[in-house]
VMD Tcl script that draws the C-alpha trace (Angstrom):
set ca {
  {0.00 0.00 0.00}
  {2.64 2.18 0.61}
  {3.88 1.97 -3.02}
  {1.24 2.87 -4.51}
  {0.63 6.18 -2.57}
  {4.43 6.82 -2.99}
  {3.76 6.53 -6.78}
  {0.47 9.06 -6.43}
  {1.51 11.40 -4.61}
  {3.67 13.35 -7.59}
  {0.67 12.75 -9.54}
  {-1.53 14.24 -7.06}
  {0.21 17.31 -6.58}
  {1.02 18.19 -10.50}
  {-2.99 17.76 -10.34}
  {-3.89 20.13 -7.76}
  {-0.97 22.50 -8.78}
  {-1.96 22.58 -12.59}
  {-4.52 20.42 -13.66}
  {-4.38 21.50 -17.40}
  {-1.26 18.97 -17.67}
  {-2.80 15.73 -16.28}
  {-5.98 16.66 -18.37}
  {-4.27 16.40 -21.24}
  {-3.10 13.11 -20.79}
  {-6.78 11.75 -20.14}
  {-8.57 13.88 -22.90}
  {-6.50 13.58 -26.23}
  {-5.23 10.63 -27.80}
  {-1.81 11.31 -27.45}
  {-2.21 11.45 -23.81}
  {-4.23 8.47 -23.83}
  {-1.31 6.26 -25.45}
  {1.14 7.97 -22.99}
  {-1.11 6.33 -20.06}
  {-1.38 3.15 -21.76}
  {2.59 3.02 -22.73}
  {3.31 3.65 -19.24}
  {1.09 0.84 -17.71}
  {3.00 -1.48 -19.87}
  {6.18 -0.21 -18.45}
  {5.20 -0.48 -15.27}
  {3.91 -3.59 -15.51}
  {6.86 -5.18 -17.02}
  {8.75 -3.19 -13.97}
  {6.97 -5.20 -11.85}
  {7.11 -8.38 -13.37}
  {11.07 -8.15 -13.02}
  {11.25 -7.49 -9.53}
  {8.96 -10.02 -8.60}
  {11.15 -12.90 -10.45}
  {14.08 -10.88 -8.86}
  {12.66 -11.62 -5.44}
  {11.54 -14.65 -6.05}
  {13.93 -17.33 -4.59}
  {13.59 -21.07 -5.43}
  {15.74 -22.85 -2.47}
}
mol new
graphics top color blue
foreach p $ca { graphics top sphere $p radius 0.5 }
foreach p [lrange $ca 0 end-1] q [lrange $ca 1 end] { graphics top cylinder $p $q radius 0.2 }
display resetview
C-alpha cells in the first residue's frame, strides 16, 4: 500500500498545482497512449522485480 501512494503522490500534486497537464493526458489521444505506454512499463517493472525476489531454495 505504501507503493502505490508513494507513486500518487507526484501525480496528485502536479494535479492540484496545474490540472491542465494531467488533463491532457486523459482527454487527447496522445495522452491516452502515454497512459497506456506507461502501464505497460510499469507492468513489465513489476514483473522483473517479482522474479528478482523470487527465490527457489
Amino acid at each position: 500500500m505504501t507503493g502505490v501512494q508513494t507513486c500518487a503522490l507526484p501525480i496528485s500534486l502536479i494535479y492540484l498545482s496545474s490540472p491542465g497537464y494531467i488533463g491532457m493526458l486523459f482527454s487527447t489521444r496522445t495522452g491516452n497512449f502515454m497512459l497506456l505506454g506507461s502501464a505497460f512499463w510499469m507492468f513489465c517493472g513489476v514483473m522483473v522485480m517479482r522474479k528478482m525476489i523470487n527465490f527457489k531454495f
